[in-house]
C-alpha positions as CSV (number, residue, x, y, z in Angstrom):
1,X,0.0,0.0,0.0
2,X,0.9,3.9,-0.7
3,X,2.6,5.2,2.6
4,X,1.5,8.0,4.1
5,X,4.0,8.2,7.0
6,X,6.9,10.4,7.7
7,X,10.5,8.6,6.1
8,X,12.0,6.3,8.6
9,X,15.5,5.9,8.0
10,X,16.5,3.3,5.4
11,X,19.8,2.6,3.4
12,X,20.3,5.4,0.6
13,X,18.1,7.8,2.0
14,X,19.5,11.0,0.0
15,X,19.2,14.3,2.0
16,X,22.2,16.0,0.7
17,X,21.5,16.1,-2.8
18,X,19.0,18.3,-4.4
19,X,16.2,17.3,-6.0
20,X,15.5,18.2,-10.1
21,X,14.6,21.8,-9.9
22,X,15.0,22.5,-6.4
23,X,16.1,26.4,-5.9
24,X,19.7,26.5,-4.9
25,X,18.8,27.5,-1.4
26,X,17.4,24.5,-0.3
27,X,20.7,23.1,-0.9
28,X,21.8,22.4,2.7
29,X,19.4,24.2,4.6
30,X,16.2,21.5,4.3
31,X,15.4,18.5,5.7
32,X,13.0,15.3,5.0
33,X,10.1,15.6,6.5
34,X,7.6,13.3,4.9
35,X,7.3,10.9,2.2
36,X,4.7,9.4,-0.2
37,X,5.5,6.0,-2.2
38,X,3.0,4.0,-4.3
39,X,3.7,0.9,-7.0
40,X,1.5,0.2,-10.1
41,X,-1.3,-2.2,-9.2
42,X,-2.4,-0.4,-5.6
43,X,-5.8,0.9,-5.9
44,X,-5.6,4.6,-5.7
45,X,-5.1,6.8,-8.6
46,X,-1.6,8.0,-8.5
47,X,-2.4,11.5,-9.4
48,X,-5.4,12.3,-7.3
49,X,-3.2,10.2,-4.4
50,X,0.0,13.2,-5.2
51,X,-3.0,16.2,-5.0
52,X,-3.9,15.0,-2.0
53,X,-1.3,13.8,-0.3
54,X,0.1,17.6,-1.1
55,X,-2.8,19.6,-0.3
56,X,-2.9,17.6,3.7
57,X,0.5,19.3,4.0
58,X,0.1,22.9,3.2
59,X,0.7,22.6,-0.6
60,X,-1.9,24.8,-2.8
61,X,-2.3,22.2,-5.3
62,X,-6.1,22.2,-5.5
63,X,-6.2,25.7,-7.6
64,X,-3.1,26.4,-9.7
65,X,-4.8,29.0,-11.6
66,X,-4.7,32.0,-9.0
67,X,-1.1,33.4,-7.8
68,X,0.1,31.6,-5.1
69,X,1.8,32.9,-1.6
70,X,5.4,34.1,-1.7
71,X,7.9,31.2,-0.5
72,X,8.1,30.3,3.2
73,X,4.4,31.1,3.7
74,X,3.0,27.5,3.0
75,X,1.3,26.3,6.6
76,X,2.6,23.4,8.2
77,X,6.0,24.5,8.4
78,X,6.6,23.1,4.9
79,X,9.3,24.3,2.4
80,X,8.6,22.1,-0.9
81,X,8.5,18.7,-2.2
82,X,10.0,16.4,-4.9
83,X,7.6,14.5,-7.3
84,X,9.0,11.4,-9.3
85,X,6.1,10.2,-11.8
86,X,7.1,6.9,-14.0
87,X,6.1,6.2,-17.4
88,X,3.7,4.2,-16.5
89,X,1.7,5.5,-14.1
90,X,1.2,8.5,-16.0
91,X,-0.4,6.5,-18.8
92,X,-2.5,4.0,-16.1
93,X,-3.8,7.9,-14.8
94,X,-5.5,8.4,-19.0
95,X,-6.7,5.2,-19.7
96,X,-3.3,4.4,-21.6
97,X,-1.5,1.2,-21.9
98,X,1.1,1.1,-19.1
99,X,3.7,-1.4,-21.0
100,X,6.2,-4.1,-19.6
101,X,6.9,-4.3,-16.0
102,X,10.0,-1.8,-15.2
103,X,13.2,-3.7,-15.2
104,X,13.8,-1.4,-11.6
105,X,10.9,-2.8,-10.0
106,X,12.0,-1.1,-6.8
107,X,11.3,2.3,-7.7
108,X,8.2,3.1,-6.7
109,X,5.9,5.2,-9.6
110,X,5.1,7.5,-7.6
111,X,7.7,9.4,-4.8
112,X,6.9,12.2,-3.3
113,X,9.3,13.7,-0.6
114,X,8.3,16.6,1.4
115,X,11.4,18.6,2.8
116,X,11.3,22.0,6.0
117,X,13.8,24.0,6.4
118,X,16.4,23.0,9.1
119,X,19.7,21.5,9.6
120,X,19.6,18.3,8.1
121,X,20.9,15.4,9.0
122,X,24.8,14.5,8.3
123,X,25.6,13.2,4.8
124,X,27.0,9.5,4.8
125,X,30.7,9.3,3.3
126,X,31.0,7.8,-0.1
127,X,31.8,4.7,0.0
128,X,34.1,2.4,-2.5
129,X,33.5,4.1,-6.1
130,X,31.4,2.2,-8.4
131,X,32.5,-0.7,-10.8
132,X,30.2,-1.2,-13.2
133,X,30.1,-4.4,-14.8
134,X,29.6,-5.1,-19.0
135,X,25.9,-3.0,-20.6
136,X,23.3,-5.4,-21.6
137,X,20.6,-3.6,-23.8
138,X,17.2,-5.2,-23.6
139,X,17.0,-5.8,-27.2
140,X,19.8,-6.0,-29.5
141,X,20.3,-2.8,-32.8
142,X,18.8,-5.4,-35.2
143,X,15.7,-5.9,-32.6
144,X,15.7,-1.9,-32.1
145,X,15.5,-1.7,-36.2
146,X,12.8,-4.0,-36.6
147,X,10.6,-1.8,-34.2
148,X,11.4,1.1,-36.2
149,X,9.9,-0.3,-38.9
150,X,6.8,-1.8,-37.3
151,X,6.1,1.8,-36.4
152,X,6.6,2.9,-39.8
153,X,4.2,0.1,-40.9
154,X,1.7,1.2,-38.4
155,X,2.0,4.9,-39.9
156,X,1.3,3.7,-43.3
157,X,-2.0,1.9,-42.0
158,X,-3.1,5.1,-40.9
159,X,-3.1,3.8,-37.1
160,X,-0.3,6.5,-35.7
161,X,1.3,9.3,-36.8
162,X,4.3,9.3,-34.9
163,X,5.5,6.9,-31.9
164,X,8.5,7.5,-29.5
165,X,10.6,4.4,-29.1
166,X,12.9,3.8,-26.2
167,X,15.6,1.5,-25.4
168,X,17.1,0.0,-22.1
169,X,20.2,-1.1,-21.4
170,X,22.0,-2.0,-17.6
171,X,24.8,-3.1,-15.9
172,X,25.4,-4.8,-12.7
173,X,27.9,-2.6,-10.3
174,X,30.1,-2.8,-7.0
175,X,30.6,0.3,-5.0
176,X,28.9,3.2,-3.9
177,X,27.1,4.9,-7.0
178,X,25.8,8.1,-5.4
179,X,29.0,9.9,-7.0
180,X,28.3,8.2,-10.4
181,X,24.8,9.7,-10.0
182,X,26.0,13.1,-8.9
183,X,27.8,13.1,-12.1
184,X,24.6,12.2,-14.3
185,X,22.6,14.9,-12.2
186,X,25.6,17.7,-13.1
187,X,25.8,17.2,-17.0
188,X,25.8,20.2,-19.1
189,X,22.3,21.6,-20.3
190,X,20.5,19.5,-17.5
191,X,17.7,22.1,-16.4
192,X,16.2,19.3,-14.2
193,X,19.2,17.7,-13.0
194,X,19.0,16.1,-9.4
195,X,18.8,12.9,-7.9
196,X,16.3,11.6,-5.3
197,X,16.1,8.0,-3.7
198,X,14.8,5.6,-0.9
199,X,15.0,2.3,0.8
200,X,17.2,0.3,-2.1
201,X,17.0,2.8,-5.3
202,X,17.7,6.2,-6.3
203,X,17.2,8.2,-9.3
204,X,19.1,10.6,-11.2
205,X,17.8,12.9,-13.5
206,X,20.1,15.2,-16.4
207,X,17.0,16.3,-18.2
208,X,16.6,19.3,-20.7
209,X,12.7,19.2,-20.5
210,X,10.0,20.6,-18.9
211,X,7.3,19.0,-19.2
212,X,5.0,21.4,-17.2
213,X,5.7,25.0,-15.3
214,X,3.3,26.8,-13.3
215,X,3.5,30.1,-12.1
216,X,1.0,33.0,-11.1
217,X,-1.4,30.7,-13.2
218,X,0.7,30.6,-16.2
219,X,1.4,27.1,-17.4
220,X,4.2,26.1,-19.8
221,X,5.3,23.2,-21.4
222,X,9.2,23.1,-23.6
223,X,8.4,19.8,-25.4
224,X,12.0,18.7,-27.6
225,X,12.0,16.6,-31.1
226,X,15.1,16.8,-33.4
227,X,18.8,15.6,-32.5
228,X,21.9,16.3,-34.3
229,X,25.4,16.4,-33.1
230,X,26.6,19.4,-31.4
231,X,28.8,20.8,-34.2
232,X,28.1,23.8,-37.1
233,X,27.5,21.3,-39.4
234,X,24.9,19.5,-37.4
235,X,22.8,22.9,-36.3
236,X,22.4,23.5,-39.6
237,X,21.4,19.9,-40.5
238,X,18.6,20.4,-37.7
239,X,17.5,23.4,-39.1
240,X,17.5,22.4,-42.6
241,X,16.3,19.3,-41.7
242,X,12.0,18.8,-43.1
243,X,11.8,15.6,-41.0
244,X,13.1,16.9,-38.0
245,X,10.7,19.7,-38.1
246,X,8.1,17.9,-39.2
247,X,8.4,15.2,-36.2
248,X,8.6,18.7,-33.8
249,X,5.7,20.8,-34.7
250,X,3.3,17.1,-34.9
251,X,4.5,17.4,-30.8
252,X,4.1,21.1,-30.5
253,X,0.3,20.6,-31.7
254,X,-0.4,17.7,-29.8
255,X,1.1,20.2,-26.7
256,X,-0.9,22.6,-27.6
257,X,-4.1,20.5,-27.8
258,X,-3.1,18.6,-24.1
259,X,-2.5,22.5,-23.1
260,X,-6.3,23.2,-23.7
261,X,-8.0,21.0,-22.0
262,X,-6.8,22.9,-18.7
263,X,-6.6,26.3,-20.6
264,X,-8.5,29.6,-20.0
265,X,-10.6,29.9,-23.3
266,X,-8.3,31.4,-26.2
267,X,-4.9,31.7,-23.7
268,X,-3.0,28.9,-25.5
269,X,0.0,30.1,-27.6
270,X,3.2,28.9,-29.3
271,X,5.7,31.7,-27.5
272,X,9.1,30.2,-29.4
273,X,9.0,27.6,-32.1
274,X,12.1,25.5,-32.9
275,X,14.4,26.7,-31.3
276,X,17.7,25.0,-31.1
277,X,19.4,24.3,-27.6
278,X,22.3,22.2,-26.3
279,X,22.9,19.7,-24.1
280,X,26.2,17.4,-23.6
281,X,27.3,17.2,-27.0
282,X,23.6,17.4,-29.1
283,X,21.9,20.3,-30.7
284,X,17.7,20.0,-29.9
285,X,14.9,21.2,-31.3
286,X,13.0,23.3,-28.0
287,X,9.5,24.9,-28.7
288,X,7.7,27.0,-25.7
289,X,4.0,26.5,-25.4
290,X,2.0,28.6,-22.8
291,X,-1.5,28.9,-21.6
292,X,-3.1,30.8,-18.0
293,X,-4.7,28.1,-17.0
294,X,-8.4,27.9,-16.3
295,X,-9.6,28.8,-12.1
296,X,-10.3,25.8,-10.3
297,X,-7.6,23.6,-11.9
298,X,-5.9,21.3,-9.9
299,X,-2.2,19.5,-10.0
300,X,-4.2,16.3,-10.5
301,X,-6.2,17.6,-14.0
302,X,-2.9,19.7,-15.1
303,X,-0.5,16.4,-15.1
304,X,-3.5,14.5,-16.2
305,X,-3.7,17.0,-19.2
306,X,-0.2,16.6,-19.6
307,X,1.2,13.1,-18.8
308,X,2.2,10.7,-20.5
309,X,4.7,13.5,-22.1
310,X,3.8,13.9,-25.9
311,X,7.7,14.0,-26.8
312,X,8.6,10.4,-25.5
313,X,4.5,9.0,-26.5
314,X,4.0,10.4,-29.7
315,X,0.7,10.8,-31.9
316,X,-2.3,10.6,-31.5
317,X,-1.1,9.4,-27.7
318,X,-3.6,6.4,-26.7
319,X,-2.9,4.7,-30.0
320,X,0.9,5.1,-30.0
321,X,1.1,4.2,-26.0
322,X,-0.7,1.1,-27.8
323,X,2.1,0.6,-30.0
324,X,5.0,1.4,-27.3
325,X,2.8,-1.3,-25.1
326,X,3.6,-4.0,-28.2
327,X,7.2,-3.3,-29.1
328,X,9.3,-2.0,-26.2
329,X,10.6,-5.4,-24.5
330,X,11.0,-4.0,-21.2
331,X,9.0,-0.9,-19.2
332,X,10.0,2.3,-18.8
333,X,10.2,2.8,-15.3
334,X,10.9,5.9,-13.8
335,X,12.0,7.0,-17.7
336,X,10.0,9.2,-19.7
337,X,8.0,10.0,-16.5
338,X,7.9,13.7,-14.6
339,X,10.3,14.8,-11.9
340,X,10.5,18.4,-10.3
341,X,9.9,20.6,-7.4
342,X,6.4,22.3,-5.7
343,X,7.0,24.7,-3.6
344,X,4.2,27.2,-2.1
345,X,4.7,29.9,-5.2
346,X,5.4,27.4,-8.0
347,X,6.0,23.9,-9.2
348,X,8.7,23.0,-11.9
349,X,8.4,19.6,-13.7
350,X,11.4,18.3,-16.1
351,X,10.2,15.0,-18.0
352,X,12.3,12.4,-17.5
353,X,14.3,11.8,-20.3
354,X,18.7,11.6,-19.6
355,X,17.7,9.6,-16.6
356,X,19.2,6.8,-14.6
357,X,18.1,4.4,-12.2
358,X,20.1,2.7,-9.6
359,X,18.3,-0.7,-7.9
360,X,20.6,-2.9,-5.2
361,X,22.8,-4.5,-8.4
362,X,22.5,-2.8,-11.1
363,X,22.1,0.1,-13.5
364,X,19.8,1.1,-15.8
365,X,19.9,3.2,-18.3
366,X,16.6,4.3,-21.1
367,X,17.4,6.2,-24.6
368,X,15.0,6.5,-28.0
369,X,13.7,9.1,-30.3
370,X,10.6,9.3,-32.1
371,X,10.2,7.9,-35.2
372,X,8.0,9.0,-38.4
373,X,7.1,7.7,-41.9
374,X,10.5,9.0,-43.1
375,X,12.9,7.7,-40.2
376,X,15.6,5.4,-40.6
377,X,15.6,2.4,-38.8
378,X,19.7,2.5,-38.5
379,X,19.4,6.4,-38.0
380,X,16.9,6.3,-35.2
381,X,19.1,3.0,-33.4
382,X,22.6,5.6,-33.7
383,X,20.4,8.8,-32.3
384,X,19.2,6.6,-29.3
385,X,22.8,5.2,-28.3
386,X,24.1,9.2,-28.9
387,X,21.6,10.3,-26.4
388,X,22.9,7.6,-23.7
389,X,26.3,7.9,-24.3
390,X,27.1,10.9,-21.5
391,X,24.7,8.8,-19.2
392,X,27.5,6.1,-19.8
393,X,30.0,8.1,-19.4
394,X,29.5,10.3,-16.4
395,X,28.6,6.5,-14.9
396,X,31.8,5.6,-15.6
397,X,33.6,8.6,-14.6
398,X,34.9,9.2,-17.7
């Protein structure tokens, strides 16, 4: 069952490392206070659960759509809170097909840790750094291939327009690999890196995303579609590239679309389309989609608006969460999910692509792309290992 209780102390409980999107002040100066956990399969609705669970401690989640009180004003002594969504429990929340079962069945889809200030408890020491052990992908390239083209069949039958595909890959480890994570959490261009964790698992998160902003009533959502390397040549193939664009703006309408369902009648706009941004060593495609949001809109109907994210579903979203559902070998997990900060002002959600899982023995690591009727099975395989490879290698320390 869901636990409502504050955190007992448990191996890997993380206290001194900040959450994705937490302000810079928190950093030292909170401490754990309470924490919600809940699996796939346990009755409640995990959204509604998060609302809830929120609004009992101070958090003005039930209305986003009015301004909310400056920080440190939130009752209950309470100074903001963490939220880790999976994959899957975003799509059980619409009615969507949830999938395999995660290969990190010990993070929990749904985490909420609620954090006052005060002095927090001592940080453990490192221990022994990590060894990580040889990658094993969860389908082989040729596997990976063959699901590109499935979805390209199922584009031609008119069934889809577009479908995100993602890999997995892990690797068994020795060692402590909160450092390892660190790394992940500290690439360049991560705007929602952090890493949170419990009893047996943590998470860290390098993503670019946002997935959903809110703000004096003003929601806004950065979805990304379009990768080329991060070289002159490569900007310029992005922005010369039709398929690239094409692929983007099919996301930024179906944004747009999710947008309006919570939306203040005729508020929606595109403020920036295509842009190109960087993170690691990739140029992305970034659009910025806004709406005020209309009153009386909760966290639970925003994120159920929202989630799964259109970038890592695709087109129209039930069918290709359909198609996701028959291909990918293995589930998502806490990938392709939401992660971020509420605090009593604002909440800040990153999706969760560039993200890493960490179980009792082993690594895991998910990558993909979305793919079109004009992608290229071996294209789309090389874009999803590119996109893991700085996972990989701040792992490894390299």
């Amino acid at each position: 069952m869901s636990t409502f209780e504050p955190l007992v102390v448990a191996p890997w409980r993380i206290l001194s490392d900040s959450p994705p999107a937490a302000p810079p002040s928190c950093a030292g100066r909170v401490s754990e206070v309470a924490r919600l956990e809940w699996w796939l399969g346990e009755p409640e609705d995990p959204l509604a659960l998060a609302e809830d669970f929120l609004a009992s401690r101070g958090f003005p989640v039930k209305d986003l759509s009015t301004p909310r009180p400056a920080p440190g004003s939130s009752s209950h002594g309470r100074y903001g809170a963490s939220l880790l969504l999976s994959a899957a429990a975003g799509a059980a929340a619409v009615g969507g097909a949830v999938g395999a079962p995660s290969p990190a069945p010990a993070v929990p889809d749904l985490t909420i840790i609620v954090y006052a200030h005060g002095a927090p408890d001592p940080p453990q020491p490192d221990g022994p750094p990590i060894r990580l052990g040889g990658w094993e992908p969860s389908w082989p390239s040729s596997a990976h291939a063959a699901a590109v083209s499935s979805v390209r069949a199922a584009i031609a039958a008119g069934e889809v327009y577009q479908v995100n595909l993602v890999g997995h890959a892990s690797a068994g480890y020795r060692g402590d690999p909160m450092p390892a994570l660190r790394r992940v959490a500290a690439l360049a261009g991560a705007r929602y890196g952090g890493v949170v964790g419990g009893a047996g698992w943590a998470v860290a998160c390098a993503s670019p995303e946002t997935l959903l902003s809110v703000e004096g009533g003003r929601a806004v959502t950065r979805p990304i579609k379009g990768t080329r390397p991060a070289t002159a040549v490569g900007r310029a193939e992005l922005l010369a590239s039709a398929k690239e664009r094409a692929e983007h703006v099919m996301i930024v309408d179906l944004e747009r679309n999710d947008l309006a369902r919570v939306a203040a009648t005729g508020t929606v706009r595109v403020d920036e389309l295509y842009g190109v941004r960087r993170w690691c060593d990739l140029w992305q495609a970034e659009s910025v989609v806004s709406a005020r949001l209309r009153e009386g809109v909760g966290l639970a109907e925003v994120l159920r608006a929202l989630c799964p994210g259109g970038s890592v579903t695709g087109a129209p979203k039930l069918a290709a969460l359909d198609v996701v559902a028959a291909l990918e070998p293995v589930g998502r997990g806490p990938s392709m999910g939401v992660a971020g900060w509420l605090g009593p002002d604002r909440l800040d959600l990153g999706l969760t692509i560039r993200t890493v899982a960490v179980d009792a023995d082993r690594v895991h690591v998910w990558a993909g792309g979305g793919i079109t009727w004009s992608s290229e099975p071996a294209a789309e395989v090389a874009e999803a290992a590119a996109k893991a490879a700085p996972l990989r290698a701040a792992l490894a320390g390299l």
